[in-house]
TORSEMI-947732 format. One record per residue (C-alpha): residue number from 0; x, y negated, z. Coordinates in Angstrom, 1 decimal, decimal comma. Layout:
N
+-----+--------+--------+--------+
!   n !     px !     py !     pz !
+-----+--------+--------+--------+
! NUM !      X !      Y !      Z !
...
+-----+--------+--------+--------+
//
This chain:
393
+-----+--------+--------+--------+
!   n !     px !     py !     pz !
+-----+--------+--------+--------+
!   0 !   10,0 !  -38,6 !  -70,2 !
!   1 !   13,2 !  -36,2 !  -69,2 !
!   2 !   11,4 !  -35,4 !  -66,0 !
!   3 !    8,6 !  -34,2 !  -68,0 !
!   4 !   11,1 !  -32,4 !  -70,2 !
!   5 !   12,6 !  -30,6 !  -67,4 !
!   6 !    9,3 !  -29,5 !  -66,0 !
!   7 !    7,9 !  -27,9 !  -69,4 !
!   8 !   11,4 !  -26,4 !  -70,0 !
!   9 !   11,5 !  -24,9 !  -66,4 !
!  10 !    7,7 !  -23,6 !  -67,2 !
!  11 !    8,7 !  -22,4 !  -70,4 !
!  12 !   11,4 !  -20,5 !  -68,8 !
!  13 !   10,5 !  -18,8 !  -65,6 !
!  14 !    9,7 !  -15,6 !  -66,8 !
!  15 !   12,9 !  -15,5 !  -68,2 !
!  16 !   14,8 !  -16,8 !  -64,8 !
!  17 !   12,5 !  -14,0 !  -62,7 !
!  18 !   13,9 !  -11,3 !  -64,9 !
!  19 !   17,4 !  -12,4 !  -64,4 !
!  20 !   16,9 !  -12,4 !  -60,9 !
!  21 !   15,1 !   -9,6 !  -60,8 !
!  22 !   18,1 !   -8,0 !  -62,9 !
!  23 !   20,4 !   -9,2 !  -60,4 !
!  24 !   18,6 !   -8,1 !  -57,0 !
!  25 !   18,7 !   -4,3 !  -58,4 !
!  26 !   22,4 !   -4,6 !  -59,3 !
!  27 !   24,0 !   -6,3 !  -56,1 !
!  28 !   27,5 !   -6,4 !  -55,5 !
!  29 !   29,5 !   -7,2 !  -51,9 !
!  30 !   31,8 !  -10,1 !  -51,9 !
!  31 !   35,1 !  -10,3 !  -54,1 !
!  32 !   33,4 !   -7,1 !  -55,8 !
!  33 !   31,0 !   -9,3 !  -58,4 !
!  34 !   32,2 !   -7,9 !  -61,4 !
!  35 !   28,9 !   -7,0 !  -63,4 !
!  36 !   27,4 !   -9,7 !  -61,6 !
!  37 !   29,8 !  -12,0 !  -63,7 !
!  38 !   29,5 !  -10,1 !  -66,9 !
!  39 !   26,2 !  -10,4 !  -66,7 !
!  40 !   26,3 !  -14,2 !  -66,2 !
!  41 !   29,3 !  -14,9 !  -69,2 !
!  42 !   26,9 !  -12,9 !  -71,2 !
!  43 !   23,8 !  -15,4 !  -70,5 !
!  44 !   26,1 !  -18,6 !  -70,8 !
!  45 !   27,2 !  -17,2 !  -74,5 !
!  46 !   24,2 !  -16,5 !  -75,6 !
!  47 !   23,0 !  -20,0 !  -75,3 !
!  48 !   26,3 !  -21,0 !  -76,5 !
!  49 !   27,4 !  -23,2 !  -72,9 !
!  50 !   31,4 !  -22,9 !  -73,2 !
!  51 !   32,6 !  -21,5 !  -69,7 !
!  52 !   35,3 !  -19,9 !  -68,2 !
!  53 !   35,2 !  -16,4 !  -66,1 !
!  54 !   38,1 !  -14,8 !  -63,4 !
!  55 !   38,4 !  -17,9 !  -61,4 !
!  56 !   39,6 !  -16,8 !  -57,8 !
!  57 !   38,4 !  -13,3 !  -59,3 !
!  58 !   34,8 !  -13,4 !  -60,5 !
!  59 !   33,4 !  -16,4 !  -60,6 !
!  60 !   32,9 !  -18,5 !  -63,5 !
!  61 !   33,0 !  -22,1 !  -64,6 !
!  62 !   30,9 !  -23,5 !  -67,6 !
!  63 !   30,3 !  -27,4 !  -68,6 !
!  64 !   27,7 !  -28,9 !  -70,2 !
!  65 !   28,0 !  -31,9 !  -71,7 !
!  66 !   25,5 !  -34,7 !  -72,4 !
!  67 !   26,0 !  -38,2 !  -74,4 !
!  68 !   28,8 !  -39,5 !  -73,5 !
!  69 !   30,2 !  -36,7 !  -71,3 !
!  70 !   33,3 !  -38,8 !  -69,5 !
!  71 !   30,4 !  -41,2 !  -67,9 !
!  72 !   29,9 !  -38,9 !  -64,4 !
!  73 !   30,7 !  -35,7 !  -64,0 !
!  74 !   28,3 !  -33,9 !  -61,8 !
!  75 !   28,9 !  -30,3 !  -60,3 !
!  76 !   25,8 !  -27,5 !  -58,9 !
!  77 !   27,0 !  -24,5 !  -57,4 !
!  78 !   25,1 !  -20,9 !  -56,6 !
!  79 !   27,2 !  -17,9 !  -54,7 !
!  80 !   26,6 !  -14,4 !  -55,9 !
!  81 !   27,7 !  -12,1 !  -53,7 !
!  82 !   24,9 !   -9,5 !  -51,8 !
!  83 !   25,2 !   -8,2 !  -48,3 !
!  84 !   25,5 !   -4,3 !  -46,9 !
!  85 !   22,1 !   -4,0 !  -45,8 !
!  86 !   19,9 !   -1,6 !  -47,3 !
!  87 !   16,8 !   -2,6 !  -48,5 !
!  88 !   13,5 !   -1,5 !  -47,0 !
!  89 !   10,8 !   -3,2 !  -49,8 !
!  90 !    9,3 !   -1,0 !  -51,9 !
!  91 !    9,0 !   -3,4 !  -54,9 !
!  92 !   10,0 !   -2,3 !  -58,6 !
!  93 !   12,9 !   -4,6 !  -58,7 !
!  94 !   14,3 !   -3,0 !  -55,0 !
!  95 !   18,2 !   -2,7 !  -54,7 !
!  96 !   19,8 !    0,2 !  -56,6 !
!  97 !   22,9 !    0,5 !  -54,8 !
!  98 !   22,4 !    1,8 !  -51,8 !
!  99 !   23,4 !    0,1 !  -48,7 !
! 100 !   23,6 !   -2,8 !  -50,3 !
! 101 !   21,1 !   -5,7 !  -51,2 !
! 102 !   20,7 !   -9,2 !  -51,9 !
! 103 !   19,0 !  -10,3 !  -48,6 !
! 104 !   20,2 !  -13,8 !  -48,4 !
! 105 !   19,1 !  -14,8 !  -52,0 !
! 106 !   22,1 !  -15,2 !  -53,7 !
! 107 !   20,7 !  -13,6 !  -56,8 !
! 108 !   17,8 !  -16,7 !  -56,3 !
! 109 !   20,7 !  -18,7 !  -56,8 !
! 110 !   22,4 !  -17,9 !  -59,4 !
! 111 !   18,9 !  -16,8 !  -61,5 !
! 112 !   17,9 !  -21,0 !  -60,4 !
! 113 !   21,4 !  -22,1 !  -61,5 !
! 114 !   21,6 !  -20,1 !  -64,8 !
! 115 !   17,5 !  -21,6 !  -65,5 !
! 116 !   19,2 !  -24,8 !  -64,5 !
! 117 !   22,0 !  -24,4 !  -67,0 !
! 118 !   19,1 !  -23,5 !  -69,9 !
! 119 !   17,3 !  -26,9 !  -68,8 !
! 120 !   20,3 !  -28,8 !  -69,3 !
! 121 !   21,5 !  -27,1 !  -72,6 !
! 122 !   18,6 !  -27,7 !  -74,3 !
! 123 !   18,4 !  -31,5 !  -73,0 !
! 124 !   21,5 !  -32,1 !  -73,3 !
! 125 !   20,9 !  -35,4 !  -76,1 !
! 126 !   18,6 !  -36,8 !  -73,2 !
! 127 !   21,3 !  -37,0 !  -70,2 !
! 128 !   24,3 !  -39,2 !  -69,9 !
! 129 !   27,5 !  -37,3 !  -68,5 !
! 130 !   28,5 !  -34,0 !  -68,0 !
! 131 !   27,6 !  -31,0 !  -65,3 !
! 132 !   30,0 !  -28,7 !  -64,2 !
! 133 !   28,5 !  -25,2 !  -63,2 !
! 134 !   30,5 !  -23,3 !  -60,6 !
! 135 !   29,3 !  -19,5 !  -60,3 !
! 136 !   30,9 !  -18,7 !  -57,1 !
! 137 !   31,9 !  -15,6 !  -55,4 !
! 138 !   32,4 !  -14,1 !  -51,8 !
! 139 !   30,5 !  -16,6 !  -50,0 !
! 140 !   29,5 !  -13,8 !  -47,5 !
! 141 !   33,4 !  -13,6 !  -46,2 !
! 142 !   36,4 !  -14,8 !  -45,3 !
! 143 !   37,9 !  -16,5 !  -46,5 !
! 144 !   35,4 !  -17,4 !  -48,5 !
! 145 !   35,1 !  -17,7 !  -52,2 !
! 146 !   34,8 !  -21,9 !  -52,5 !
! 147 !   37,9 !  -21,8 !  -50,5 !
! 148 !   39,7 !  -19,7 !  -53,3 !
! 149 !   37,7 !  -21,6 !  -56,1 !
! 150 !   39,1 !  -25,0 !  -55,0 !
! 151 !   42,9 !  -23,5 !  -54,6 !
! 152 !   42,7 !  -22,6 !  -58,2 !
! 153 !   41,1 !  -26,3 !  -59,3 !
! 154 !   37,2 !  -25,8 !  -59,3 !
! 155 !   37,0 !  -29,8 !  -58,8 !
! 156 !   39,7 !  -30,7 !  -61,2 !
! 157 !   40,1 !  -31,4 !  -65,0 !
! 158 !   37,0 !  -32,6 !  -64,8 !
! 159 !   36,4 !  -33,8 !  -61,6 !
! 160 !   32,7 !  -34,4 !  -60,4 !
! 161 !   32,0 !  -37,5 !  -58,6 !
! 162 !   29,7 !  -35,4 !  -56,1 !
! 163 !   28,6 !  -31,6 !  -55,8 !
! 164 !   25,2 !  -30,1 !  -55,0 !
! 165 !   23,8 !  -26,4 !  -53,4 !
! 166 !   20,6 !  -24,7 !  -52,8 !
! 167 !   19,8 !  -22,2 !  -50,4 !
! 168 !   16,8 !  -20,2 !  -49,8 !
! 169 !   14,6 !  -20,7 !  -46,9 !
! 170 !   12,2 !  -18,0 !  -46,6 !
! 171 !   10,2 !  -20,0 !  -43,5 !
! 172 !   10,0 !  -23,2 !  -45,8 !
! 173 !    6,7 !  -22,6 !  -48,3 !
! 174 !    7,0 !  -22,0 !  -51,8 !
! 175 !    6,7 !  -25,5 !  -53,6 !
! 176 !    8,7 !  -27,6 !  -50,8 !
! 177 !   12,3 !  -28,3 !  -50,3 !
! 178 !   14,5 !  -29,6 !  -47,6 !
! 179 !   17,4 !  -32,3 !  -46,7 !
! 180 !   19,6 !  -32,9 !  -44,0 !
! 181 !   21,7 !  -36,2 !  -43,8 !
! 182 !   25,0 !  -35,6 !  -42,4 !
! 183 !   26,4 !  -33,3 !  -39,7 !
! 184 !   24,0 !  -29,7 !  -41,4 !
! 185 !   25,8 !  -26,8 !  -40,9 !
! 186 !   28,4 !  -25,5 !  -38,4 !
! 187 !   31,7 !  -24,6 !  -38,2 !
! 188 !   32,3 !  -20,3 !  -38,0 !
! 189 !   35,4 !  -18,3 !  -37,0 !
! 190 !   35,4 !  -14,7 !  -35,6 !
! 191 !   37,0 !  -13,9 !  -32,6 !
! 192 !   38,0 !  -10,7 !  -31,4 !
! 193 !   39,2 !   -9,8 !  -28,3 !
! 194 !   41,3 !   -6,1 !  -26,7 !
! 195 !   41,5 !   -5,7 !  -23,0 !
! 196 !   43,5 !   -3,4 !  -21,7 !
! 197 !   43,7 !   -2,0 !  -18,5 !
! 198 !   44,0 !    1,4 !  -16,8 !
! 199 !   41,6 !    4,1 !  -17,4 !
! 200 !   40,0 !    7,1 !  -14,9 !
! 201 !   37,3 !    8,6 !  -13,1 !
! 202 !   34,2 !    5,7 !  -12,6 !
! 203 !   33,8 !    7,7 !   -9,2 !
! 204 !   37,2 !    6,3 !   -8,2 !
! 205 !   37,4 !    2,8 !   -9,4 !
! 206 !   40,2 !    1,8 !   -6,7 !
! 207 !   42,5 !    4,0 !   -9,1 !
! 208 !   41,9 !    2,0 !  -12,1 !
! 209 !   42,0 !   -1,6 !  -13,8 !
! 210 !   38,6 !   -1,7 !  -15,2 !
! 211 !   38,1 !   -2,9 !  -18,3 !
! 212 !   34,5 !   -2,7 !  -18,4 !
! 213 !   34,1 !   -4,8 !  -15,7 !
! 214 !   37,0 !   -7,1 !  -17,2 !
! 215 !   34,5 !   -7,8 !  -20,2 !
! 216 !   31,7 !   -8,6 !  -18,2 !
! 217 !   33,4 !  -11,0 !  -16,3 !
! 218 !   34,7 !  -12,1 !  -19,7 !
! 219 !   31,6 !  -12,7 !  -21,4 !
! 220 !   30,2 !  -14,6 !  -18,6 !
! 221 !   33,4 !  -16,8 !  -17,8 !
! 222 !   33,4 !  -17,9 !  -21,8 !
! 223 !   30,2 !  -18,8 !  -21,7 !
! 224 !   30,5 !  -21,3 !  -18,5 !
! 225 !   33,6 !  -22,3 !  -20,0 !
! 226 !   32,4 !  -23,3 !  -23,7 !
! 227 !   29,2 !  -25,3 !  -21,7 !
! 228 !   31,3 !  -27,2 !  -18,9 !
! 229 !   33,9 !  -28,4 !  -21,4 !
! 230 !   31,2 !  -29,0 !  -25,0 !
! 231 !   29,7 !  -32,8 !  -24,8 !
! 232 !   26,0 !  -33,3 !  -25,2 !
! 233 !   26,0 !  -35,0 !  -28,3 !
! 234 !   28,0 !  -32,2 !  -30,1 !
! 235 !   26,5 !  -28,5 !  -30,2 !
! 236 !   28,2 !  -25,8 !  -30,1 !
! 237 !   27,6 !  -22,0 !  -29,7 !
! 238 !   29,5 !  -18,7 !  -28,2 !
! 239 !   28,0 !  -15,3 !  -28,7 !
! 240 !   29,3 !  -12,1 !  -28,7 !
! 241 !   27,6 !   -9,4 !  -30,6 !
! 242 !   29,4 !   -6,2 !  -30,4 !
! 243 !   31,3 !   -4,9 !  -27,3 !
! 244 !   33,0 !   -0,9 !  -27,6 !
! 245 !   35,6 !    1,4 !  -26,4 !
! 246 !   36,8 !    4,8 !  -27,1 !
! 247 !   36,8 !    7,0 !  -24,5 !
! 248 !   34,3 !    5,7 !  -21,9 !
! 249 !   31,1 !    7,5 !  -20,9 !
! 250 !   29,1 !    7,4 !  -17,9 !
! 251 !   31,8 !    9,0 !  -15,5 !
! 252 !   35,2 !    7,2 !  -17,9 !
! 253 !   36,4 !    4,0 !  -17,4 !
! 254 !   38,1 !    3,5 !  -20,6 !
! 255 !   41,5 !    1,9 !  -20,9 !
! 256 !   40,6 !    0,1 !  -23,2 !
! 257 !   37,7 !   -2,7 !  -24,4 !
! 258 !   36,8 !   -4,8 !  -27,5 !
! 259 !   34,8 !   -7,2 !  -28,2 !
! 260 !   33,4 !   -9,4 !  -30,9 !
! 261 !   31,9 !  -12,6 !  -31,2 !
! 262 !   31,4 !  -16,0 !  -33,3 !
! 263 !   32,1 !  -19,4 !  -32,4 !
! 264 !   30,4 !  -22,4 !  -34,0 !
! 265 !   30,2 !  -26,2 !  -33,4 !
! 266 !   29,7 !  -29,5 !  -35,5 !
! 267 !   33,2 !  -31,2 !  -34,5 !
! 268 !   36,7 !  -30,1 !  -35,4 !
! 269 !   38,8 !  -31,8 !  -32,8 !
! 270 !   36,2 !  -29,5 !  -30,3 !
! 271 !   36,9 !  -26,6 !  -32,4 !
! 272 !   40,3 !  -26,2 !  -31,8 !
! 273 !   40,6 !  -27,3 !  -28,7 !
! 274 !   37,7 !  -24,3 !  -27,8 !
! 275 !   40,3 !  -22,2 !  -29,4 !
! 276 !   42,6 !  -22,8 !  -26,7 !
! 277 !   40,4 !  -22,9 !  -24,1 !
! 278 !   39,1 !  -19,0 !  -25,0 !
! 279 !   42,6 !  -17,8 !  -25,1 !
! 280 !   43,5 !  -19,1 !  -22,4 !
! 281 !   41,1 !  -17,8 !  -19,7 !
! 282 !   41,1 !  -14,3 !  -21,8 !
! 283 !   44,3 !  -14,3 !  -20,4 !
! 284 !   44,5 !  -15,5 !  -17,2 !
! 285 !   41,1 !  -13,6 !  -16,1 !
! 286 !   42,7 !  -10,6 !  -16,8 !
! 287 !   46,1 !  -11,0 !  -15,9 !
! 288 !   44,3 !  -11,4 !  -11,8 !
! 289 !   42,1 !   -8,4 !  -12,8 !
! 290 !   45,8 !   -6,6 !  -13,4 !
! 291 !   44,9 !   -5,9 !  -17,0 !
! 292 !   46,4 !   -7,5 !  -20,2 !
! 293 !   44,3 !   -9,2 !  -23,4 !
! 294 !   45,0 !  -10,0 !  -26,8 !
! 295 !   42,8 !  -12,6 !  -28,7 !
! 296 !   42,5 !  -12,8 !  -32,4 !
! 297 !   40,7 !  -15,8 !  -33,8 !
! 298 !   39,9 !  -16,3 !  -37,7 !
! 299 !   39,4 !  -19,9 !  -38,5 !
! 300 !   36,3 !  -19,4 !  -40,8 !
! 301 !   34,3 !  -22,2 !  -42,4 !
! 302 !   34,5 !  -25,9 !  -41,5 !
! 303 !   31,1 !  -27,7 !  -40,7 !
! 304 !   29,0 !  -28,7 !  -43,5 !
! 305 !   28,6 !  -32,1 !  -43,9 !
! 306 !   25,8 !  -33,4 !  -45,8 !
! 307 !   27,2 !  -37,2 !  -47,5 !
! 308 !   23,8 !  -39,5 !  -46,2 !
! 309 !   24,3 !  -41,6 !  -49,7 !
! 310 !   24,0 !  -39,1 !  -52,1 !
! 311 !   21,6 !  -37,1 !  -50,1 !
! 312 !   19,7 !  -40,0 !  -50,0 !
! 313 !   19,3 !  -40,4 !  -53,3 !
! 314 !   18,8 !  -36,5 !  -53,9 !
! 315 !   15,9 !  -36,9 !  -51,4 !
! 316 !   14,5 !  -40,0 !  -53,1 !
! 317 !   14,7 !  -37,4 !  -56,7 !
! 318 !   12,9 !  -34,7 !  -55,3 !
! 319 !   10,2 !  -37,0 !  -53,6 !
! 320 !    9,5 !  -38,1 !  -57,6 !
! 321 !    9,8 !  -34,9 !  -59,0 !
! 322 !    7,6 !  -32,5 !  -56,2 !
! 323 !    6,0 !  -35,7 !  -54,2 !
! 324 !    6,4 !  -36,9 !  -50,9 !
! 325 !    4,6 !  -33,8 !  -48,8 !
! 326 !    6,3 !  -31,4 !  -50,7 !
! 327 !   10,5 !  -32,9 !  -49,4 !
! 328 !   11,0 !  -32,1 !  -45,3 !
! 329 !   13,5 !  -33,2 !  -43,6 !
! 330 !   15,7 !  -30,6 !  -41,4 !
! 331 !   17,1 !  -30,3 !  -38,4 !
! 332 !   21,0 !  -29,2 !  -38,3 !
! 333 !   21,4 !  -25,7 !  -38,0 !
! 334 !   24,4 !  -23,4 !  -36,6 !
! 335 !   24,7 !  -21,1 !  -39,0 !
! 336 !   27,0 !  -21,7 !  -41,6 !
! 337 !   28,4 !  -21,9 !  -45,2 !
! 338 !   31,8 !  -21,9 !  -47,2 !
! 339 !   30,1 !  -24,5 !  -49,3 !
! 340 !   31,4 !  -26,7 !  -46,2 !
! 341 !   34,6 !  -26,9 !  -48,1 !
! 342 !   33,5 !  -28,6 !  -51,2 !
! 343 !   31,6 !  -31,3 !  -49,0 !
! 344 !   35,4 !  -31,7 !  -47,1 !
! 345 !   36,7 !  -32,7 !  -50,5 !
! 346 !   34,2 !  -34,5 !  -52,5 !
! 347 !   30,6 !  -35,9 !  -51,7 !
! 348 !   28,2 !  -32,7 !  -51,4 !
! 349 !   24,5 !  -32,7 !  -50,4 !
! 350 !   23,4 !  -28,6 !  -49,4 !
! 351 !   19,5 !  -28,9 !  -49,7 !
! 352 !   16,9 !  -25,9 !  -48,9 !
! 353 !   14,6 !  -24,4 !  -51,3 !
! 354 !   11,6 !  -22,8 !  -49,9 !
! 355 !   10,8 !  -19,6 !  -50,8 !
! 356 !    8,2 !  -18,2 !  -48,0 !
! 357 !    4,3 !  -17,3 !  -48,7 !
! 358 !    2,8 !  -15,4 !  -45,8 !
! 359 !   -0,1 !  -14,9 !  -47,6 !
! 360 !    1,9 !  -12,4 !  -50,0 !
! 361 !    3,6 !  -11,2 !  -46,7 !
! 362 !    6,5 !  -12,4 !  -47,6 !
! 363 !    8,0 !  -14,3 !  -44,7 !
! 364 !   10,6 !  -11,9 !  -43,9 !
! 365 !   14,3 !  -14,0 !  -42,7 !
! 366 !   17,1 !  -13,6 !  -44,6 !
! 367 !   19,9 !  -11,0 !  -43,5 !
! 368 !   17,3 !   -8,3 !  -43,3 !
! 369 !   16,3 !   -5,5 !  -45,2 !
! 370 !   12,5 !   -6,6 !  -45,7 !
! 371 !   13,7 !  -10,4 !  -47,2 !
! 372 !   12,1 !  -11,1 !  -50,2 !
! 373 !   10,6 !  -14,2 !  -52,0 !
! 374 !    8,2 !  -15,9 !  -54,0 !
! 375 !    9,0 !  -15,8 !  -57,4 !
! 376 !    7,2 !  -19,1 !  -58,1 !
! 377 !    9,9 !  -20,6 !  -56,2 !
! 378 !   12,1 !  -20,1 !  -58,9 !
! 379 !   10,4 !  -22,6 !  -60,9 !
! 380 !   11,0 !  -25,6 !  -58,3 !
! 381 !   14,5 !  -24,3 !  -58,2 !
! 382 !   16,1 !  -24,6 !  -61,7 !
! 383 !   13,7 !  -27,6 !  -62,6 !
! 384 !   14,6 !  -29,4 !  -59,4 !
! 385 !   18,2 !  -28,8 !  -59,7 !
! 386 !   18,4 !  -29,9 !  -63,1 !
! 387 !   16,6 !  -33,0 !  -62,1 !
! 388 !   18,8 !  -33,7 !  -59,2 !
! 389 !   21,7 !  -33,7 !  -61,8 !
! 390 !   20,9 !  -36,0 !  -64,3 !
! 391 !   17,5 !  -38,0 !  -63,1 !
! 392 !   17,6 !  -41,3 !  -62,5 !
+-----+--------+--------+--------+
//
């Protein structure tokens, strides 16, 4: 009967949760600047009257609803809210206002699924045992991330959930199915950024300088070799750079000076640190016998994401009852990565994937690009599912 319940209520609503998001995806906001984003929110949760509280680690907002009994379990869902500074290329009446700026990794699907979620639960709330905490999160898109700042300031405390759960889009999934990954999902991130310095002149007389172009090729290719000899089979890891510059160089200049600036992932933290060592190492002692000098900054970013196989279990096992068994995939592990990774280092998490792709509306476009969009019909699967993954037995 509840499951029934949550799929009239999630019917019953979705033209209301399309509006919100299609509120939200003309009003985005970059990360740590959410501040109508959460007004907008507060304003929703009071209206149908879910008690919450707003400026946690800046914008982000904390409600609870609570069912019979409310100290049985305590159960926590979490959306981010932040956009990304991308402009938007759809023409679609509900396109990004801001310009240069645009929701194109569906954080306004999750928080639109989250605050339908929040509706379901209200109005069911003499049908569930427990309580479910609602985290509204900001700055997932950078460091050092939002659920970092949200936990500092006691996101899992007073009441503590016994386990938390996100969604994510996943535009190359079909509308109407979801995804799970048992353990190991998502990898680690940090930025690294490297300056090597040498001594510029004319590219015509390359005896007279320490070449710093050449330096970063060498670089580049030495890092890779190195990250592959030393990384074990069993544990992936990845090295790219994606932006290389100087000032001063042109076809006839070697500069004096070279950056670069690159991401590196992996699945295991002992690995992770010790690649740390490993980069800045050879950074230095490649150009030291070039004659040039280099300085490394590396921002430890996100840990890996781990997926807890019990409770993910169980998640799967709901949404195989609530969508049926063709409609749940299971997913590979992936390298890009999320700051919900450091909920799931403190408390049981499972980070599932909602698809959101329909080709034959032409929408199939991947997230972090201007053309991303969705199929609205997903939002139904995502609040009803959500609010069955909380509280269906």
């Amino acid at each position: 009967m509840l499951q029934e319940n949550i799929r009239a209520l999630a019917r019953s609503f979705h033209s209301e949760v399309v509006d919100i998001r299609r509120h939200l995806h003309q009003h985005p906001e970059l990360s740590f600047e959410e501040t109508q984003t959460a007004a907008f929110i507060a304003k929703k949760l009071y209206d149908w009257g879910i008690p919450f509280q707003s400026g946690v680690a800046g914008n982000g907002l904390v409600a609870l609803i609570e069912g019979k009994n409310p100290n049985t379990e305590i159960r926590a869902l979490r959306a981010d809210m932040d956009a990304l500074p991308i402009q938007e290329a759809n023409a679609v009446s509900y396109r990004s206002q801001v310009p240069g700026v645009m929701h194109a990794c569906g954080h306004d699907v999750h928080t639109a699924s989250l605050l339908g979620t929040a509706r379901i639960l209200q109005d069911l709330r003499d049908h569930w045992e427990g309580s479910v905490k609602l985290i509204f999160q900001p700055g997932e898109e950078r460091l050092p991330g939002g659920a970092s700042q949200m936990i500092r300031e006691g996101v899992l405390e007073d009441p503590a959930p016994s386990y938390i759960l996100g969604q994510h889009v996943e535009p190359f999934m079909e509308t109407g199915k979801v995804g799970f990954c048992s353990g190991p999902y998502m990898a680690s991130a940090d930025e690294i950024y490297i300056t090597l310095r040498g001594k510029g002149g004319h590219a015509a007389m390359p005896h007279q300088t320490v070449d710093t172009i050449l330096m970063a090729a060498q670089l580049i290719n030495l890092l890779q070799q190195v990250i592959s000899r030393n990384t074990h089979p069993a544990t992936p890891a990845v090295l790219s750079f994606g932006k290389i510059w100087s000032e001063g160089g042109a076809t006839n200049i070697i500069p004096d000076e070279v950056k670069l600036m690159g991401t590196f992932r992996t699945m295991d933290e002992n690995w992770r640190f010790q690649a740390h060592e490993l980069i800045r190492r050879q950074c230095f002692h490649l150009c030291a016998s070039m004659g040039g000098t280099a300085e490394v900054d590396i921002q430890v970013g996100y840990p890996p994401l781990y997926n807890d196989p019990e409770l993910t279990r169980q998640r799967r096992q709901l949404a195989v009852s609530y969508l049926g068994q063709d409609k749940v995939l299971d997913l590979p592990i992936r390298m890009t990565s999320e700051d919900f990774a450091f909920y799931s280092q403190q408390i049981p998490a499972s980070f599932y994937r909602l698809g959101t792709g329909n080709p034959d509306k032409g929408i199939s476009s991947a997230v972090h690009t201007p053309t991303f969009d969705i199929d609205e019909e997903s939002l139904y699967i995502g609040s009803g599912l959500m609010a069955w993954l909380a509280v269906g037995r």
